[in-house]
Backbone as JSON Lines, residues from 0, in Angstrom:
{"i":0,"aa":"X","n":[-8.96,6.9,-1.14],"ca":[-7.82,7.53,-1.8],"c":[-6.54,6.95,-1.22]}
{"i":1,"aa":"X","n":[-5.55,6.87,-2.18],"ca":[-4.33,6.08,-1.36],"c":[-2.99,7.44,-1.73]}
{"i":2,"aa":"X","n":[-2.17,7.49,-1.32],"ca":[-1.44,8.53,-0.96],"c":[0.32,7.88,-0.86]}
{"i":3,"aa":"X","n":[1.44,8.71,-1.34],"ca":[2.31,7.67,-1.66],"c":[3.61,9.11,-1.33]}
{"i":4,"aa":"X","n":[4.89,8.65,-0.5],"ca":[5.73,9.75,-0.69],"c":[7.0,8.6,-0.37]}
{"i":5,"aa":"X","n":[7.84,9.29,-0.48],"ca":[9.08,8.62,-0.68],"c":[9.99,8.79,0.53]}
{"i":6,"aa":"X","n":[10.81,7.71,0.67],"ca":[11.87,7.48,1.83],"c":[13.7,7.06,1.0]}
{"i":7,"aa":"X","n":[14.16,7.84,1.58],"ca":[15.92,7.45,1.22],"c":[16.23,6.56,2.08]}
{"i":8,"aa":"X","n":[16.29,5.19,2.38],"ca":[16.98,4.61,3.3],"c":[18.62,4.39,3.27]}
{"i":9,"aa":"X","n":[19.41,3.38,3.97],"ca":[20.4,3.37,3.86],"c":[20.79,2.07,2.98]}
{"i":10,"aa":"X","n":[19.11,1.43,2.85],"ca":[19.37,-0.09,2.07],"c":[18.96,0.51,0.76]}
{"i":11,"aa":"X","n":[18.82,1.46,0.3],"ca":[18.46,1.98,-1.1],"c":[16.62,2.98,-1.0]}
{"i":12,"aa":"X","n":[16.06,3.16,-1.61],"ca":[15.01,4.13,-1.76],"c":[13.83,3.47,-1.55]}
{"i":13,"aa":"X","n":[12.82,4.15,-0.89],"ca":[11.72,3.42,-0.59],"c":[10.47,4.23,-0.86]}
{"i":14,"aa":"X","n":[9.28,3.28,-1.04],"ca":[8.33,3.88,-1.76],"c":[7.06,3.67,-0.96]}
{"i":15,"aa":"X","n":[6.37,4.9,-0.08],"ca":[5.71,4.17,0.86],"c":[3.94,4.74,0.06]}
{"i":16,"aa":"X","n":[2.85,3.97,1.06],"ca":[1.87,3.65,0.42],"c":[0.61,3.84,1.41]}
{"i":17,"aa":"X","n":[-0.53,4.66,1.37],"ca":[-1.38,4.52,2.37],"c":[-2.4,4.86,1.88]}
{"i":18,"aa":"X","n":[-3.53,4.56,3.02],"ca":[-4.95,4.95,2.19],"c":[-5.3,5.38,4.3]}
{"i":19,"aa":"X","n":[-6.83,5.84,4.03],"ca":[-7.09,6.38,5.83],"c":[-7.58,5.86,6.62]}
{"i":20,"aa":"X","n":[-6.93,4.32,6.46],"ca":[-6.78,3.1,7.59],"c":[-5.46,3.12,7.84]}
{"i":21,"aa":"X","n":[-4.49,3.03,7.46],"ca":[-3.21,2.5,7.67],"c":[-2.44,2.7,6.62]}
{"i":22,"aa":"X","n":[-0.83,2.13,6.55],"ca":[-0.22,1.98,5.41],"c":[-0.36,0.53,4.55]}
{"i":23,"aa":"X","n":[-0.12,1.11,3.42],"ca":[-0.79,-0.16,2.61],"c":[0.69,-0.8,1.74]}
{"i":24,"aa":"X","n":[1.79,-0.09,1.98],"ca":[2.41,-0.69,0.97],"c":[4.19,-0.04,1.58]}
{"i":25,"aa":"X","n":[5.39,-0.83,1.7],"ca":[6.11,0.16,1.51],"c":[7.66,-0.98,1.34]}
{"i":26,"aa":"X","n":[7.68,-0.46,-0.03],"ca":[9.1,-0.95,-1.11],"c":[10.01,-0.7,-1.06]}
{"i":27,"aa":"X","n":[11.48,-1.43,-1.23],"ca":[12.77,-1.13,-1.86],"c":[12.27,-0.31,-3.51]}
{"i":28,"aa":"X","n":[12.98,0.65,-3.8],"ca":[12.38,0.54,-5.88],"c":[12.98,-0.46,-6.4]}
{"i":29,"aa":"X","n":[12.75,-1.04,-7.34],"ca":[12.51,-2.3,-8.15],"c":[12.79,-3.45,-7.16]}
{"i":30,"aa":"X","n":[12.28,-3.68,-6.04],"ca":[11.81,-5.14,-5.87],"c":[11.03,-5.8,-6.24]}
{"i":31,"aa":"X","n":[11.11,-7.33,-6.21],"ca":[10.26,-7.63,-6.62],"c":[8.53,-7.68,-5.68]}
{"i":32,"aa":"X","n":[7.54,-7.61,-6.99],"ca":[6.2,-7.37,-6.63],"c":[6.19,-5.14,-6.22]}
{"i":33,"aa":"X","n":[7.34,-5.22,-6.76],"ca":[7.04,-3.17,-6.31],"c":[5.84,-2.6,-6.52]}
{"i":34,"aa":"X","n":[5.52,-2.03,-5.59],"ca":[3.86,-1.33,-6.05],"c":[2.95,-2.35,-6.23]}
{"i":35,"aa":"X","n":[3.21,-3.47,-6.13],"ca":[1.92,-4.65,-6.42],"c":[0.57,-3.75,-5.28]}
{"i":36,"aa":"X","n":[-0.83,-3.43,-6.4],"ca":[-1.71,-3.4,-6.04],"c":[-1.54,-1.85,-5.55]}
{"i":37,"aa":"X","n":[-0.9,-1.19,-5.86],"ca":[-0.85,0.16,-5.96],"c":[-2.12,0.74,-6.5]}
{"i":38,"aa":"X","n":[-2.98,1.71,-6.13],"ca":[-4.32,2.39,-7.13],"c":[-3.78,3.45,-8.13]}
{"i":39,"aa":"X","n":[-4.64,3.49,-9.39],"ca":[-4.02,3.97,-10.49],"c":[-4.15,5.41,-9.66]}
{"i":40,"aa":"X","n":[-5.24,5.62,-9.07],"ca":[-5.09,7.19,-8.72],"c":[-4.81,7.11,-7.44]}
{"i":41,"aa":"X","n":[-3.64,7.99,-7.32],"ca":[-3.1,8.37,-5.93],"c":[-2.32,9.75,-5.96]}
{"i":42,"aa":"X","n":[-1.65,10.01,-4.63],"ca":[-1.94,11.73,-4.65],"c":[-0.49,11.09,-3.63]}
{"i":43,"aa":"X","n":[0.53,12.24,-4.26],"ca":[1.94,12.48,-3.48],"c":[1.31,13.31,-2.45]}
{"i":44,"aa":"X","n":[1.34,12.91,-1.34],"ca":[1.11,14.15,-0.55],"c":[1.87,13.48,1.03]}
{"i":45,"aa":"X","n":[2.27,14.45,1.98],"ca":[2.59,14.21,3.13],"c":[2.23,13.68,4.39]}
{"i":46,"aa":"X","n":[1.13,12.96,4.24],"ca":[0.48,12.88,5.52],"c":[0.93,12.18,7.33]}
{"i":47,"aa":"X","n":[0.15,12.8,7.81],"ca":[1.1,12.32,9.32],"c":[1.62,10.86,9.5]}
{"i":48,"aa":"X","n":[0.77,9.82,8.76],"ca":[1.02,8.85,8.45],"c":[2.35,8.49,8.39]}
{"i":49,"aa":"X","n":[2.65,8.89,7.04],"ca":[3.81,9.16,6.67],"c":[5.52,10.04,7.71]}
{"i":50,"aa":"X","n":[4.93,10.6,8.23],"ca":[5.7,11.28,9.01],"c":[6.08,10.28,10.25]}
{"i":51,"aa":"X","n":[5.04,9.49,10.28],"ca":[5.11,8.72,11.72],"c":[5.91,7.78,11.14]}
{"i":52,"aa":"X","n":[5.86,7.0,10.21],"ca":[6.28,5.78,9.56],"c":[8.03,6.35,9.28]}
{"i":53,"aa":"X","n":[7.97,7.5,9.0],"ca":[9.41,7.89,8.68],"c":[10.14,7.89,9.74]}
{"i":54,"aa":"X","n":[9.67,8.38,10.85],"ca":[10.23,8.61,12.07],"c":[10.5,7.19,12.65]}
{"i":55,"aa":"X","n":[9.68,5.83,12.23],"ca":[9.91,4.6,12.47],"c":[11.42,4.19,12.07]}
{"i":56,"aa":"X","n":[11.3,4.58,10.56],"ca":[12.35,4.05,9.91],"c":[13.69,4.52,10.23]}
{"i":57,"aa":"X","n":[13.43,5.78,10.83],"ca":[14.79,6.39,11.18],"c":[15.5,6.1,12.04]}
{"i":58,"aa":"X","n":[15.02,5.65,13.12],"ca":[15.27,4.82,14.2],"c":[15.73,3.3,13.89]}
{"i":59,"aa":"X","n":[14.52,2.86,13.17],"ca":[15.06,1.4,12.61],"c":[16.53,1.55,12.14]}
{"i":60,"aa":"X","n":[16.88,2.5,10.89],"ca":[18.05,2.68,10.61],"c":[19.1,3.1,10.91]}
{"i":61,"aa":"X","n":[18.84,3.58,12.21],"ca":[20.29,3.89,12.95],"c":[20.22,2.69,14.25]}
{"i":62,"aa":"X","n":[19.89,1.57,13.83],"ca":[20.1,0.38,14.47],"c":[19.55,0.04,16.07]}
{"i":63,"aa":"X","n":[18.28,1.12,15.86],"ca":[17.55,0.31,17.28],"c":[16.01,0.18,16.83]}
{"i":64,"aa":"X","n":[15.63,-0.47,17.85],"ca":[14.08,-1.11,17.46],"c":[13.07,-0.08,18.07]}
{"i":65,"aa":"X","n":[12.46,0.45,16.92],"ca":[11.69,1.48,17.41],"c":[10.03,0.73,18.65]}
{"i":66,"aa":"X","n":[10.25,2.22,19.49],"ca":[9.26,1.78,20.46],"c":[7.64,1.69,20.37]}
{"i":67,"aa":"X","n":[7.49,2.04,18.93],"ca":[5.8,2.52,18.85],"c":[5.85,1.45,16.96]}
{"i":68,"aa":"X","n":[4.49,1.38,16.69],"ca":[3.77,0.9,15.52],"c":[3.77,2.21,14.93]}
{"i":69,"aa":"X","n":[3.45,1.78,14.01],"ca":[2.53,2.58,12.77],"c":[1.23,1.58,12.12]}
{"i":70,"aa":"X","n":[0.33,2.4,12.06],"ca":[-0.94,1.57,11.59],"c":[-0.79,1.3,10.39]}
{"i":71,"aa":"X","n":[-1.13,-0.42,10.27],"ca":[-1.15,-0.82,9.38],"c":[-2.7,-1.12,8.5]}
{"i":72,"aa":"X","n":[-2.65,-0.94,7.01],"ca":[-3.72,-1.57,6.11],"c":[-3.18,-2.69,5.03]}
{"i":73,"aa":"X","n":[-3.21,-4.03,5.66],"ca":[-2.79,-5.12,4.74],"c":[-3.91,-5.88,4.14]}
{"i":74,"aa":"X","n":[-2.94,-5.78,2.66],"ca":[-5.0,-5.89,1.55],"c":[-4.02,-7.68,1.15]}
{"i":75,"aa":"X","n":[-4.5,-8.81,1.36],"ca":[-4.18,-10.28,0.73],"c":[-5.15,-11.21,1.25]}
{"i":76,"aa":"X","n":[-4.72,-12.22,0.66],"ca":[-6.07,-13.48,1.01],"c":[-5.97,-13.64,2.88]}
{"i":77,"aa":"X","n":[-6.77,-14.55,2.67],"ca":[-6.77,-14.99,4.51],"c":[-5.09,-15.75,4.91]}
{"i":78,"aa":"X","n":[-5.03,-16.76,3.8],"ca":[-3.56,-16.84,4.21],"c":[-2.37,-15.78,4.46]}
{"i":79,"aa":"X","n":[-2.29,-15.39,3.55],"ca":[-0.93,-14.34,3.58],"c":[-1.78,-13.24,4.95]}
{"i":80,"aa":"X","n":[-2.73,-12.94,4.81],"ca":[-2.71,-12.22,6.59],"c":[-2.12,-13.3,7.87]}
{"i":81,"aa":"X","n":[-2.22,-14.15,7.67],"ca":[-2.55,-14.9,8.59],"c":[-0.72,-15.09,8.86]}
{"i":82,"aa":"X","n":[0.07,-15.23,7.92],"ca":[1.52,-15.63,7.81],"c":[2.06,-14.05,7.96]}
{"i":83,"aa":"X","n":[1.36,-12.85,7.76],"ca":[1.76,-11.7,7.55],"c":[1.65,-11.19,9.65]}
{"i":84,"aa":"X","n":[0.78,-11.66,9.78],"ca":[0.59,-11.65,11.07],"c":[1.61,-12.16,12.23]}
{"i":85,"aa":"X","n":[2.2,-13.68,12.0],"ca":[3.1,-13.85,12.41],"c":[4.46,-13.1,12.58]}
{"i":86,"aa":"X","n":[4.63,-12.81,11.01],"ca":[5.31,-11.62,10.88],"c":[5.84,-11.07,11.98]}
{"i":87,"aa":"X","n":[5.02,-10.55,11.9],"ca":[4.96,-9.01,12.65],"c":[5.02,-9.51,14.61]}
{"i":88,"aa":"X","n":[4.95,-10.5,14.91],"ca":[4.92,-11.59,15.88],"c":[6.57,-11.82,16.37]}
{"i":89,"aa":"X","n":[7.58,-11.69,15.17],"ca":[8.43,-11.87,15.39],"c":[9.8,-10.84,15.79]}
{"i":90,"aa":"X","n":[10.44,-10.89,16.78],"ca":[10.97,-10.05,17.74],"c":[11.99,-9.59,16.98]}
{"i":91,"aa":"X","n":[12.39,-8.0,17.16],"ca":[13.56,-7.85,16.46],"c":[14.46,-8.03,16.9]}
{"i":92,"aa":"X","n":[15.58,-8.38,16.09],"ca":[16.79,-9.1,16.09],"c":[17.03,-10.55,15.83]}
{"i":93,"aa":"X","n":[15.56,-11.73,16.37],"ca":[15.54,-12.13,16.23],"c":[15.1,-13.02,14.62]}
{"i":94,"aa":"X","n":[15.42,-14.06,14.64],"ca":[14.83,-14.79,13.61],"c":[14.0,-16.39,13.51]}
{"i":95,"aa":"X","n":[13.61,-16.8,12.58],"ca":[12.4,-17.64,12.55],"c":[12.73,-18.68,10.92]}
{"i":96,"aa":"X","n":[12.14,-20.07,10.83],"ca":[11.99,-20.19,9.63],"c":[10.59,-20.07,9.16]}
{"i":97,"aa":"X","n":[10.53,-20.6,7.57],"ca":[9.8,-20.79,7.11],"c":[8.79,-22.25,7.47]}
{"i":98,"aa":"X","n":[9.47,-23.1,8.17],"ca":[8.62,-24.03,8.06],"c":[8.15,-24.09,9.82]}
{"i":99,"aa":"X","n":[8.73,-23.36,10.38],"ca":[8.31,-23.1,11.73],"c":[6.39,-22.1,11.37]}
{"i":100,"aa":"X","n":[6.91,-21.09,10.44],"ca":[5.74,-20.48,10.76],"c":[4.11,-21.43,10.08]}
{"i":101,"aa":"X","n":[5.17,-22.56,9.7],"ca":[4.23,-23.65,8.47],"c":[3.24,-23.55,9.58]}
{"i":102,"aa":"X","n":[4.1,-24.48,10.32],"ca":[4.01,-25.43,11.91],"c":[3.01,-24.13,12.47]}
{"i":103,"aa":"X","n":[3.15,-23.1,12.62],"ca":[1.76,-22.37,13.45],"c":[0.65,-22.44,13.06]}
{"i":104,"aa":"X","n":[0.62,-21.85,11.8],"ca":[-0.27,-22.12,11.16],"c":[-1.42,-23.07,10.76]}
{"i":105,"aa":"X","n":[-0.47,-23.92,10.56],"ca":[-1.46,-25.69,10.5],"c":[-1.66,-25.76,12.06]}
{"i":106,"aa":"X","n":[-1.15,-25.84,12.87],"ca":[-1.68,-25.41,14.32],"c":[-3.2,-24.55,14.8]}
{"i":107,"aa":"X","n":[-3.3,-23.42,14.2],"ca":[-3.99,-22.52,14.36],"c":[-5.58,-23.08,13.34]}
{"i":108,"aa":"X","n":[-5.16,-23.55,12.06],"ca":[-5.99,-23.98,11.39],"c":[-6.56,-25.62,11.88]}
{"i":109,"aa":"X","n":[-5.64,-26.12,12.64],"ca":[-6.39,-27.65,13.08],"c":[-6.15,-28.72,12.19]}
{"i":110,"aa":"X","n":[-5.1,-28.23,11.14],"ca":[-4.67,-29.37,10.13],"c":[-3.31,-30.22,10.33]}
{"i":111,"aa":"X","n":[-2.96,-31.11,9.86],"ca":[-1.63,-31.88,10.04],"c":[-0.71,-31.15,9.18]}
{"i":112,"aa":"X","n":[-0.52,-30.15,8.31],"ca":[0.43,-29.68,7.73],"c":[-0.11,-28.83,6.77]}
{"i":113,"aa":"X","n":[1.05,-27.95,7.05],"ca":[0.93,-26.65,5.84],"c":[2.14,-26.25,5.0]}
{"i":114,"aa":"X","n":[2.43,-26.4,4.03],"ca":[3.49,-26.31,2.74],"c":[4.59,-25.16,3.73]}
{"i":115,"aa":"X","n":[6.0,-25.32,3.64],"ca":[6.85,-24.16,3.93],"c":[6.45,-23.71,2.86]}
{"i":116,"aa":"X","n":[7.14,-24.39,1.4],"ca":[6.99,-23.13,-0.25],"c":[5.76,-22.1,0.16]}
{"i":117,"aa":"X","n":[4.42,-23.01,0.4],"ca":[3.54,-21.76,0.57],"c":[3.39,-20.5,1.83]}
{"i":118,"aa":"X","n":[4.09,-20.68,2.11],"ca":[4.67,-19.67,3.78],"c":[5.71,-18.91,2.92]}
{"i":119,"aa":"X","n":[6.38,-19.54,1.98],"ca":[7.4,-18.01,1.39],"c":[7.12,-17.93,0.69]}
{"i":120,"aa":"X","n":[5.54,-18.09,-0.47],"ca":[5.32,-17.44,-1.48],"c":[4.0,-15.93,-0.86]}
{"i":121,"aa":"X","n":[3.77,-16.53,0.32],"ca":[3.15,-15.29,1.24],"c":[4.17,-14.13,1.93]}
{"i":122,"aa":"X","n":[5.09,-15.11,2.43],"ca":[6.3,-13.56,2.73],"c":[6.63,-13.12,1.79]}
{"i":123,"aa":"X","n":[6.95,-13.75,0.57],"ca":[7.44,-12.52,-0.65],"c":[6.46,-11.88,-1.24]}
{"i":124,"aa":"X","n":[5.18,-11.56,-0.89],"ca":[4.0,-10.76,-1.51],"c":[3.68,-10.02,-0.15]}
{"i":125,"aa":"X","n":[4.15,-10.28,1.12],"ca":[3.83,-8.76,2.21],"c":[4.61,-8.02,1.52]}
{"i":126,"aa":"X","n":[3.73,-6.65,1.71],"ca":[3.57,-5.49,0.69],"c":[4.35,-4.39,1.79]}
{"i":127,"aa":"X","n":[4.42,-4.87,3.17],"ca":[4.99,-3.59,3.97],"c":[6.09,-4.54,4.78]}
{"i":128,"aa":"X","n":[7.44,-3.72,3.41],"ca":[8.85,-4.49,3.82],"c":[9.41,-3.48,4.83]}
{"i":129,"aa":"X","n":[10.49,-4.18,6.07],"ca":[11.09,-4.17,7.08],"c":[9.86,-3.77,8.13]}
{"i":130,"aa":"X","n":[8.75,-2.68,8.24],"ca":[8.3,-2.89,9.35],"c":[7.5,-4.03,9.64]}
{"i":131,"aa":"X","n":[7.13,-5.02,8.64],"ca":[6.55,-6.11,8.21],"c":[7.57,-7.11,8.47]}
{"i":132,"aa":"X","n":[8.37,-7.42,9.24],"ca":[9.83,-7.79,9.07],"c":[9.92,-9.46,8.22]}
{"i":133,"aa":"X","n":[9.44,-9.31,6.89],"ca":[9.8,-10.32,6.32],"c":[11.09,-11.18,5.99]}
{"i":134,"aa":"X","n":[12.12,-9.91,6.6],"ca":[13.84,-10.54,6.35],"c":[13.99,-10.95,8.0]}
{"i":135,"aa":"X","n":[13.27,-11.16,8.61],"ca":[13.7,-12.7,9.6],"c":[13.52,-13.35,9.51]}
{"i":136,"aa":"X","n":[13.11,-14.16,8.31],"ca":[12.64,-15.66,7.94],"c":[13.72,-15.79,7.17]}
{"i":137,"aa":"X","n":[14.27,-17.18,7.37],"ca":[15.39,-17.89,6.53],"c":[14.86,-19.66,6.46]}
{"i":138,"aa":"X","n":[15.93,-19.91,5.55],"ca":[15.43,-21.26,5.5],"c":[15.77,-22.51,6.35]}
{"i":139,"aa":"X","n":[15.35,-23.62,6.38],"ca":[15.53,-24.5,7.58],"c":[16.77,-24.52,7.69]}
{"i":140,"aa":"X","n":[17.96,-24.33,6.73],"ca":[19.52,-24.62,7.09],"c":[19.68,-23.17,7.75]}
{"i":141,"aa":"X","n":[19.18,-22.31,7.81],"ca":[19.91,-20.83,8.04],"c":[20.56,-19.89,6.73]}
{"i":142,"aa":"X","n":[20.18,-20.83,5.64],"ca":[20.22,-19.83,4.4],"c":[19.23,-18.59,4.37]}
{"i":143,"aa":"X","n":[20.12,-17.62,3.61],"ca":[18.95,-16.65,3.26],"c":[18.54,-16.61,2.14]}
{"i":144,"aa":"X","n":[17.39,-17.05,2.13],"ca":[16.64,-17.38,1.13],"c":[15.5,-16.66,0.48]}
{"i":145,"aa":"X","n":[15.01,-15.88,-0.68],"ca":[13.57,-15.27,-0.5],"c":[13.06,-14.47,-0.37]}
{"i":146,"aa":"X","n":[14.27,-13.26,-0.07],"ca":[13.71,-11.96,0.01],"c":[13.25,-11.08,-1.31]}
{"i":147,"aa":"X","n":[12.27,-10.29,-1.12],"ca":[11.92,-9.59,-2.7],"c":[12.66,-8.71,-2.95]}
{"i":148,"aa":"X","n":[13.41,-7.41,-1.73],"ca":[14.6,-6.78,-1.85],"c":[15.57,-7.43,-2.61]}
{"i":149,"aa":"X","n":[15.76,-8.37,-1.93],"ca":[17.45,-8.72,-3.42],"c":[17.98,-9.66,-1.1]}
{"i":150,"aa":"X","n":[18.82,-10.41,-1.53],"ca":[19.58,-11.25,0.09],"c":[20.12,-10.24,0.14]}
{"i":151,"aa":"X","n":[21.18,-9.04,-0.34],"ca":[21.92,-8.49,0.03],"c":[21.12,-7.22,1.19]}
{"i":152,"aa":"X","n":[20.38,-6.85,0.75],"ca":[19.28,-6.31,1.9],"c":[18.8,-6.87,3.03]}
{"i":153,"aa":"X","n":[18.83,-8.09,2.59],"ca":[18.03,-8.99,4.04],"c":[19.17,-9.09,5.03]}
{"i":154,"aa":"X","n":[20.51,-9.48,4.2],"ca":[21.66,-9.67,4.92],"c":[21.84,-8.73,5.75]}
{"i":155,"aa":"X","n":[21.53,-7.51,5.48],"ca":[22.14,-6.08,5.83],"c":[21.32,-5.53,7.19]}
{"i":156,"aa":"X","n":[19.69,-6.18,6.62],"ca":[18.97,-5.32,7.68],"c":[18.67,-6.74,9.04]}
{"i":157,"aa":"X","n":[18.98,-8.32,8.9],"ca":[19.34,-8.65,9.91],"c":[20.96,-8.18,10.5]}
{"i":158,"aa":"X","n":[21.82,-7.91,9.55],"ca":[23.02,-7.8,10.82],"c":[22.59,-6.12,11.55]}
{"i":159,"aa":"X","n":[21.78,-5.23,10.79],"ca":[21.62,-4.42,11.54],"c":[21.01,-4.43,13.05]}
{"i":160,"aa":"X","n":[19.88,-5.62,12.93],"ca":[19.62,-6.05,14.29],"c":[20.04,-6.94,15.33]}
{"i":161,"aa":"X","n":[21.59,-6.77,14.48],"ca":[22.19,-8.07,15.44],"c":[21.45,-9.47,15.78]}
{"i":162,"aa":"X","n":[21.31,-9.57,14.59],"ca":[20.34,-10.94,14.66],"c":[21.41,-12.3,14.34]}
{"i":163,"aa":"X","n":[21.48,-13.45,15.25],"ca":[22.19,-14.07,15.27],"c":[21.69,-15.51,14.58]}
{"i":164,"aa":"X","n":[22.07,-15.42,13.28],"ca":[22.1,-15.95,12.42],"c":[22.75,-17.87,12.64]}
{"i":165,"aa":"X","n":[23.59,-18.04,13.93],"ca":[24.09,-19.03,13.35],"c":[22.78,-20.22,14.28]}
{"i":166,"aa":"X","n":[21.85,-19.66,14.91],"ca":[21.18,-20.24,16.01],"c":[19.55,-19.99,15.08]}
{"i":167,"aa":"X","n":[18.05,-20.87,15.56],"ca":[17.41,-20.17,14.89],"c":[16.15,-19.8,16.25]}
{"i":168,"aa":"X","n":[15.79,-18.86,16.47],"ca":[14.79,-18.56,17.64],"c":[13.55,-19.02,17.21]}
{"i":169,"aa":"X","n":[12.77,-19.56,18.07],"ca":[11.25,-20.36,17.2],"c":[10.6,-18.98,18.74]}
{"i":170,"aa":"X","n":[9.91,-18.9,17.8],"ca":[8.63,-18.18,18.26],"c":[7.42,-18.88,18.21]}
């Protein structure tokens, strides 16, 4: 059963998503891919889950880096875990590109190279935005590039972490 209640943030409304592994999903409304892979049957209901994840965000949003997880359930191919993983690898405030996380990857796999395009067609399909922190990836110049929120979100929730944009941190 997957289970779904709602968050007001300060970057606009959010739509969170779980089943009784982890959270499975959690949106700006109308970004793009919203609800991707959502189950037709699901049940509004409150669960601690939820409570914990809120209590994440609240913190996130009054501009410090919360001290604890929330369990995650991320449903995608082996790649996008694998780039979704990094993710989550990456420190807040800080930031990363896309072709850096290429570079791990083809690392990790034992190959001479792995596509950047395909490293941000996997960050724009992680399904669990900001604690997933897909808006610290920018592009090799330091553009912001790519977010499914809309840049004006990405913009918003790196300057919230004082993330210093003109430098790029490789992890």
């Amino acid at each position: 059963m997957q289970y779904i209640s709602h968050y007001a943030s300060p970057a606009g409304d959010m739509l969170l998503a779980a089943d009784d592994t982890g959270l499975t999903g959690l949106w700006f409304e109308g970004q793009k891919y919203f609800a991707r892979h959502l189950d037709q049957e699901r049940e509004e209901k409150e669960i601690p889950l939820f409570k914990r994840t809120k209590e994440w965000l609240d913190i996130y949003f009054s501009g410090r880096e919360p001290e604890f997880s929330v369990p995650l359930h991320l449903t995608g191919t082996e790649f996008q875990r694998d780039v979704w993983e990094i993710l989550c690898s990456i420190p807040y405030g800080k930031i990363t590109t896309y072709g850096r996380i290429a570079e791990r990857i083809a690392q990790k796999r034992g190959v001479a190279r792995i596509s950047a395009q395909a490293v941000g067609g996997a960050v724009g399909r992680n399904p669990v935005s900001v604690v997933v922190p897909c808006h610290r990836v920018v592009g090799a110049d330091g553009s912001l590039t790519g977010y499914a929120g809309g840049i004006a979100k990405k913009a918003m929730l790196l300057a919230l972490e004082k993330a210093e944009t003109d430098s790029f941190f490789i992890i």
